[in-house]
C-alpha positions as CSV (number, residue, x, y, z in Angstrom):
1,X,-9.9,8.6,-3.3
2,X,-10.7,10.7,-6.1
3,X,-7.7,11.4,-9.1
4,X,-6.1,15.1,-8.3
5,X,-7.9,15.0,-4.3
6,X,-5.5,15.5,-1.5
7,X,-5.6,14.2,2.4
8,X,-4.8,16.1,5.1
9,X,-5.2,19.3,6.0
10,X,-4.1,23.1,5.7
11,X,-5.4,25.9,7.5
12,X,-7.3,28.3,6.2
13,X,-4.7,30.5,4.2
14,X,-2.9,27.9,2.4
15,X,-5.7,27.0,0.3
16,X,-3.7,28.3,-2.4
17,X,-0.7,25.3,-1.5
18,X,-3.6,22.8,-1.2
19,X,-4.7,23.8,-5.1
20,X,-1.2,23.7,-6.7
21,X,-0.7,20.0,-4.7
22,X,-4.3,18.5,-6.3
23,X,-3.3,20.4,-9.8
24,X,-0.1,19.2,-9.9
25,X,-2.1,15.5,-9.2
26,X,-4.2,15.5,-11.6
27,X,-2.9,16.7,-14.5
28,X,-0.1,14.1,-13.9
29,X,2.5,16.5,-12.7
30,X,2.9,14.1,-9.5
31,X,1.8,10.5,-9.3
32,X,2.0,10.3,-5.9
33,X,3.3,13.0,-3.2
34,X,3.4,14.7,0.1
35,X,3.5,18.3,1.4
36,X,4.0,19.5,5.1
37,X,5.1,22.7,6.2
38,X,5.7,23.6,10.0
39,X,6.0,27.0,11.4
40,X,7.2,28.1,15.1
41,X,7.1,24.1,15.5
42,X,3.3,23.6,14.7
43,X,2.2,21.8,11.9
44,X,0.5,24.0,9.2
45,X,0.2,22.1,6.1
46,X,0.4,18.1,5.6
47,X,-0.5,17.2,2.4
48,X,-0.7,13.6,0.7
49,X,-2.5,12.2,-2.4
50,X,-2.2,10.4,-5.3
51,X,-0.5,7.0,-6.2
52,X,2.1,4.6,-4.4
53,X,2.7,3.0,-7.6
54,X,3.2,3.2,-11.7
55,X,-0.4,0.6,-12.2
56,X,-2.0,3.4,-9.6
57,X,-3.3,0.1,-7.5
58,X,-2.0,1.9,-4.3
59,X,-3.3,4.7,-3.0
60,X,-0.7,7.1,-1.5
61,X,-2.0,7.0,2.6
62,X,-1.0,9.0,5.3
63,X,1.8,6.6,6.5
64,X,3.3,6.3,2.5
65,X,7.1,6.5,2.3
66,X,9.4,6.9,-0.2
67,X,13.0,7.0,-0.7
68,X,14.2,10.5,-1.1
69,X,17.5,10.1,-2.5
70,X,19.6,12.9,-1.6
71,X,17.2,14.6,1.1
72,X,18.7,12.0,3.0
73,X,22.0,14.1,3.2
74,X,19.9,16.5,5.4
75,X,19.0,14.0,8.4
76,X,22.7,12.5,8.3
77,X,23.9,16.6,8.6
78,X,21.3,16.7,11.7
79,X,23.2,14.0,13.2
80,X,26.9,15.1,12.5
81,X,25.7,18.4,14.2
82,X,24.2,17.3,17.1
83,X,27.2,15.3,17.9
84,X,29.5,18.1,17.5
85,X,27.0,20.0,20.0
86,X,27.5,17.3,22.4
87,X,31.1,17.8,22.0
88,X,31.8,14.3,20.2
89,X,32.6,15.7,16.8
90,X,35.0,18.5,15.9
91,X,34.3,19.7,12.5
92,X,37.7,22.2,12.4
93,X,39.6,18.4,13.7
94,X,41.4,16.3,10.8
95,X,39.3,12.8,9.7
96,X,42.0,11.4,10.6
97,X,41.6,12.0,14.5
98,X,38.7,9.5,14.5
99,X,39.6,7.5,11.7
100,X,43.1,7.0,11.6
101,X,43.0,4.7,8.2
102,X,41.8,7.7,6.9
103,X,45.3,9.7,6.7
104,X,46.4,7.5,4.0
105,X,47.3,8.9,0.0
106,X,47.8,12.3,1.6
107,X,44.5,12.9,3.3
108,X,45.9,13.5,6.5
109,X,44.9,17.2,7.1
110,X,41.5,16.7,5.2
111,X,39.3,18.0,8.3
112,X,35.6,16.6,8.9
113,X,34.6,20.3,7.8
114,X,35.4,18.7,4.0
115,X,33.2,16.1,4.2
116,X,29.9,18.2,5.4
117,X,30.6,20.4,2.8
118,X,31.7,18.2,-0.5
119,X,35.0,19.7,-0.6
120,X,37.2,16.0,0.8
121,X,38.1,15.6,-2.9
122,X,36.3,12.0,-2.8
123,X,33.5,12.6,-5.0
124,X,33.2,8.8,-4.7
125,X,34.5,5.9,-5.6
126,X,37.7,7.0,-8.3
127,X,37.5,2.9,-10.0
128,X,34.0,1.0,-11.1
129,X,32.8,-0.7,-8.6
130,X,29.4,-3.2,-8.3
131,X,26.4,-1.9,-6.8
132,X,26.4,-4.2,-4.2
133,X,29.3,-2.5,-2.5
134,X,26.9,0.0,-1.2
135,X,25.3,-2.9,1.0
136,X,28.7,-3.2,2.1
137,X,29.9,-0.7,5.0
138,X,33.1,-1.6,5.9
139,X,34.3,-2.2,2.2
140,X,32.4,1.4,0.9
141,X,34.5,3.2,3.8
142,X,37.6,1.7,3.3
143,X,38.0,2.0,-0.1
144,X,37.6,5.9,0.6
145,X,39.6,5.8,3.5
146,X,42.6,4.4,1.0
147,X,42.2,6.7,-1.8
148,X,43.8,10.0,-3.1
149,X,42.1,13.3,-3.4
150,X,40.7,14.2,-6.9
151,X,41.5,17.8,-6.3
152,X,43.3,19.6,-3.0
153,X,41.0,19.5,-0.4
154,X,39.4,22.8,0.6
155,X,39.8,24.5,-2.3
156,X,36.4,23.7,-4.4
157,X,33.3,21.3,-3.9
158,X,32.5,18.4,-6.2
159,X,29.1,16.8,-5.2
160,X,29.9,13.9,-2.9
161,X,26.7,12.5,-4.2
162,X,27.0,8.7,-2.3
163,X,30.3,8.8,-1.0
164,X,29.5,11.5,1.6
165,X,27.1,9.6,3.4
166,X,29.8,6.7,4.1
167,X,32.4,9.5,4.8
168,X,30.4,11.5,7.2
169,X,28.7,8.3,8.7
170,X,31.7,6.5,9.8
171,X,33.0,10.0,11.5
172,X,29.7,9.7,13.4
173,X,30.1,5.6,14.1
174,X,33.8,6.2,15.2
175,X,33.0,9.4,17.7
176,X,30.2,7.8,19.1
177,X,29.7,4.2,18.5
178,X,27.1,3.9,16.8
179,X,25.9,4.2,12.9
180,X,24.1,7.2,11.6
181,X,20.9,5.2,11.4
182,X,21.5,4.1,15.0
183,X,21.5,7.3,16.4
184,X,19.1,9.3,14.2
185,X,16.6,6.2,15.1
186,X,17.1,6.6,18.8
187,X,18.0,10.0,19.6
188,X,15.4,11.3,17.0
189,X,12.9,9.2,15.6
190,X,11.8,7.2,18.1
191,X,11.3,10.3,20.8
192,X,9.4,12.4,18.2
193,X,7.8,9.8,16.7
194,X,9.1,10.8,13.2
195,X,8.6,8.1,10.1
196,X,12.0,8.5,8.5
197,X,14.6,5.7,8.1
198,X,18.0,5.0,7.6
199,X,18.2,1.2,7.1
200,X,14.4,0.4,6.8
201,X,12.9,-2.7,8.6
202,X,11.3,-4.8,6.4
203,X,8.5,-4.9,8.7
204,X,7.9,-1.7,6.8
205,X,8.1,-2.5,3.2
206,X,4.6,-2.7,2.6
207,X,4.4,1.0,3.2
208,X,7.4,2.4,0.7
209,X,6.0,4.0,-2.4
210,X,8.0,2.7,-5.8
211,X,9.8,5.4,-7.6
212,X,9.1,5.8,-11.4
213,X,12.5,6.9,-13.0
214,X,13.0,10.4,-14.4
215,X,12.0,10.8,-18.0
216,X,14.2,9.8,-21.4
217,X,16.6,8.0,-18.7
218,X,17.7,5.5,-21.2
219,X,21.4,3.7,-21.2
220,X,24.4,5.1,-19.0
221,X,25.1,8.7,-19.8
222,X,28.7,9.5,-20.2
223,X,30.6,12.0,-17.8
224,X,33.2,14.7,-19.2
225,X,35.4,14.0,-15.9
226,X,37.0,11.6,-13.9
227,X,35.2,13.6,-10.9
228,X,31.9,13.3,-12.2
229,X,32.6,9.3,-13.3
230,X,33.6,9.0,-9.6
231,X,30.6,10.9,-8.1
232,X,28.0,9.7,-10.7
233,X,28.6,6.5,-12.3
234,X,30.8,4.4,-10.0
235,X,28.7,2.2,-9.1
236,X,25.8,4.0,-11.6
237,X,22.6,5.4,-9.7
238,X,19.9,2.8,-10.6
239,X,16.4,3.4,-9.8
240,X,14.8,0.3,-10.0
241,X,17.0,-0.6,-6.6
242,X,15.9,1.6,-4.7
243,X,12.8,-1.0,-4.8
244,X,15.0,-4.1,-3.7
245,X,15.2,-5.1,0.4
246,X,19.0,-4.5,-0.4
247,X,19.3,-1.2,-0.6
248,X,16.3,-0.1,1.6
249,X,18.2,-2.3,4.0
250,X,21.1,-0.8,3.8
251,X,22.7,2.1,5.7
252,X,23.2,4.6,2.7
253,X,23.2,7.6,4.7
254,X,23.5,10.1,1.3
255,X,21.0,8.9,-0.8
256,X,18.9,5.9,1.3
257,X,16.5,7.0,3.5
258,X,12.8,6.2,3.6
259,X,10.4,8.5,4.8
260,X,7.8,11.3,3.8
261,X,7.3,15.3,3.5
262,X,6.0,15.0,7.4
263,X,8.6,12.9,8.8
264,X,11.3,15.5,7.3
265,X,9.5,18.6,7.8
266,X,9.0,17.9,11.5
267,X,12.1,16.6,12.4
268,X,14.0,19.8,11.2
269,X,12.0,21.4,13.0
270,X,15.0,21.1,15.3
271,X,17.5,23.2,13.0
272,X,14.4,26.3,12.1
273,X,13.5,26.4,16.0
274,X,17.1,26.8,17.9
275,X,17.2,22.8,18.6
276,X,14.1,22.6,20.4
277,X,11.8,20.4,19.1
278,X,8.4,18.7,20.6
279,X,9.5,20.5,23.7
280,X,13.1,18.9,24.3
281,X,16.2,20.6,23.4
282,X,18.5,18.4,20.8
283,X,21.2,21.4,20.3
284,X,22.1,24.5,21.5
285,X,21.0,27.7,19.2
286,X,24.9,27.9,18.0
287,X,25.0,24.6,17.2
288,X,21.9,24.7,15.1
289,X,23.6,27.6,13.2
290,X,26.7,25.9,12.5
291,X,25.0,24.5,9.5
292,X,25.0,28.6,7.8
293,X,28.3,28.8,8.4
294,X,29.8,28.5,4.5
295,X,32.6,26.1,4.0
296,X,33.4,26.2,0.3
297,X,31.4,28.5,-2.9
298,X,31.7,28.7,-6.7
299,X,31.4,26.0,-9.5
300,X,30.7,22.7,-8.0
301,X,33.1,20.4,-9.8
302,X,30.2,17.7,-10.4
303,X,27.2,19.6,-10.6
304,X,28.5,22.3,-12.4
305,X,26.2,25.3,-10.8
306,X,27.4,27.7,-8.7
307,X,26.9,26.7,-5.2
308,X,27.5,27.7,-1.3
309,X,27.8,25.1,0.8
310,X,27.3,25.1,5.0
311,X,28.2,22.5,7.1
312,X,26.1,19.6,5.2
313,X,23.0,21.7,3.5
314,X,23.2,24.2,0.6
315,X,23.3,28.0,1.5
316,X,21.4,31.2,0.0
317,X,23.4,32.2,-3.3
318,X,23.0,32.0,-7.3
319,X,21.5,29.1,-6.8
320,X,18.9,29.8,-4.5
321,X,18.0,33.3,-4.8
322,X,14.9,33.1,-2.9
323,X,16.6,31.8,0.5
324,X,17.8,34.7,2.7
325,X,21.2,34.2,4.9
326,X,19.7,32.4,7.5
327,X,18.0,29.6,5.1
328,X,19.7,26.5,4.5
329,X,18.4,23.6,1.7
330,X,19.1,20.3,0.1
331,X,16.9,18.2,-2.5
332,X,17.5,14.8,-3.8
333,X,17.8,13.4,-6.9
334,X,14.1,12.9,-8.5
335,X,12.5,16.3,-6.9
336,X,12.1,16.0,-3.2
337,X,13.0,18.8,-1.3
338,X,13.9,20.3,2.2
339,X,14.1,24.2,3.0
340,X,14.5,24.9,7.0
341,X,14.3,29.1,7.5
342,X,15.8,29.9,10.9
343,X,14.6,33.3,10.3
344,X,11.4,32.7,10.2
345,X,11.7,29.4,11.9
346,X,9.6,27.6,9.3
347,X,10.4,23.8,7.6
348,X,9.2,23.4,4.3
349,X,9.4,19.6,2.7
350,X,8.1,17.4,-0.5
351,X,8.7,14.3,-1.4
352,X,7.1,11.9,-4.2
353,X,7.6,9.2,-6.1
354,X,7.3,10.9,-9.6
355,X,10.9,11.8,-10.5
356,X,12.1,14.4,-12.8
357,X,15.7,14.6,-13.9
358,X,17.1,16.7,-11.3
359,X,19.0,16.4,-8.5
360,X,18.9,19.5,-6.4
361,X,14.6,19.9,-6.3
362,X,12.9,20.7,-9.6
363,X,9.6,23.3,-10.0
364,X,7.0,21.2,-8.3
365,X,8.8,21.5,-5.0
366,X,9.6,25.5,-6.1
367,X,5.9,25.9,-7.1
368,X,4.7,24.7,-3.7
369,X,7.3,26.2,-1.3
370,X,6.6,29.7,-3.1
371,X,2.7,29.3,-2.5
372,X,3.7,28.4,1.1
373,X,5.8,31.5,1.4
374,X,3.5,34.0,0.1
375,X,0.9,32.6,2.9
376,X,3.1,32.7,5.4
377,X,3.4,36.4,4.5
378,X,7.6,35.9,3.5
């Protein structure tokens, strides 16, 4: 393939999203990336090009994954919210109700709502810890079960950045037996045929693109707050293992999921179409809408932008001008990117392997979405 060519296709009037995607290839924008764009359920943009790694001795093929960091936080959401449509989650109940460790060092009116929206307090984990403790589930979760809130619950949100996977996820293994990977891969994944993992086989490996780190990354940057130390540097974010069978292994349900801008695209599909998806109902319209509800707004204590959160996804506010009230977002860490538009019923997604230093979606995801938009005639 050709430097700065995509595969796949668009129709017709997105010929525009299919110039920006080979632009932002070939003048090095993106090394490698994919595109996809659904609306009313049907695909109309799938994109993918470039490089799977640094040398550029991969090509990036139709079936290239990637981690996407953060992006993640979206599929585990999915999951919380279709249990609590089933009736196995409550997310007005205390933590505590499923978790009952979880009361301890005064968290014992900290409700589920907390954890979906970054509010719980545990930004992460308040002492360094190793890295390996991620690979760990039952020592990540207690830890959090046993420690005291950084700030009264409720009151403010402070990016959970890792922790609220392992928070969220063990609400989800204790209401219904089994981990957030577990479901998403057998209630989701495997009946729609969507690529995304949480806890990838390493039958798979061969197909995971290798993230190059964000520019001027260089030593570990100091934090101003306890908060932000907790959230961002214990244990510290390190790229280079998100290309190790330990972490890809690994049930990190914030930050650890493999898959591409087609796998994520489709499969929230679910949320932008009233929980129907590849013609079975997942959740009820309500319970799909439960993700706009807002939980918590203003300065996020870690990320320190204004920000409206929903149960699990960000919200349209300061932050996201563009989105209207019945939008809901997250990005991950590096640049890739989900927007779901219940309005319009439309999934936009991008993920690569290029990152930038960003953790909420940077301009090449913007660029493209806003091309997409203006052809979808929003």
């Amino acid at each position: 393939m050709a430097d700065g060519m995509a595969d796949g296709f668009t129709e017709d009037r997105f010929a525009a999203v299919r110039e920006q995607f080979e632009q932002n290839l070939s003048d090095g924008t993106d090394l490698g990336a994919s595109f996809c764009v659904t609306s009313k359920g049907e695909t109309v943009v799938d994109l993918w090009g470039g490089f799977a790694d640094p040398e550029k001795t991969r090509a990036w093929e139709k079936d290239t994954i990637v981690n996407v960091y953060s992006t993640t936080k979206t599929i585990t959401a999915l999951v919380a919210l279709y249990l609590a449509d089933k009736g196995l989650i409550d997310f007005d109940a205390p933590v505590a109700d499923y978790w009952p460790e979880f009361a301890a060092n005064g968290k014992e009116a900290v409700k589920v709502s907390h954890l979906m929206s970054h509010s719980a307090g545990l930004p992460g984990w308040a002492d360094p810890v190793e890295k390996e403790m991620l690979y760990d589930w039952e020592r990540a979760t207690s830890l959090l079960a046993a420690q005291a809130p950084m700030w009264e619950p409720g009151t403010a949100s402070g990016y959970h950045a890792l922790s609220q996977g392992y928070l969220v996820g063990e609400v989800i293994r204790r209401a219904d037996g089994r981990s957030v990977g577990t479901v998403f891969r057998e209630d989701f994944a495997q009946p729609l045929g969507i690529d995304f993992h949480i806890g990838l086989p390493a039958s798979e490996d061969h197909r995971v693109a290798d993230l190059t780190p964000p520019p001027g990354l260089r030593g570990s940057p100091s934090y101003d707050s306890a908060i932000k130390k907790a959230a961002l540097a214990h244990p510290p974010i390190e790229v280079s293992e998100t290309r190790t069978r330990a972490w890809r292994g690994a049930e990190i349900p914030a930050a650890g999921g493999t898959g591409n801008a087609r796998a994520v695209a489709t499969v929230h599909t679910i949320l932008a179409n009233g929980g129907v998806a590849g013609g079975k109902r997942f959740l009820s319209e309500a319970g799909c809408r439960k993700a706009l509800e807002c939980q918590v707004e203003g300065t996020d204590l870690v990320l320190d932008m204004p920000i409206r959160f929903g149960m699990g996804f960000g919200l349209s506010g300061p932050m996201s001008p563009a989105l209207n009230d019945d939008s809901i977002f997250w990005g991950g860490y590096g640049g890739s990117l989900v927007l779901i538009d219940m309005a319009a019923r439309t999934t936009i997604a991008y993920a690569m392997n290029k990152m930038e230093g960003t953790t909420t979606g940077d301009m090449r995801a913007i660029t493209l979405a806003a091309a997409a938009w203006q052809a979808l005639g929003s």
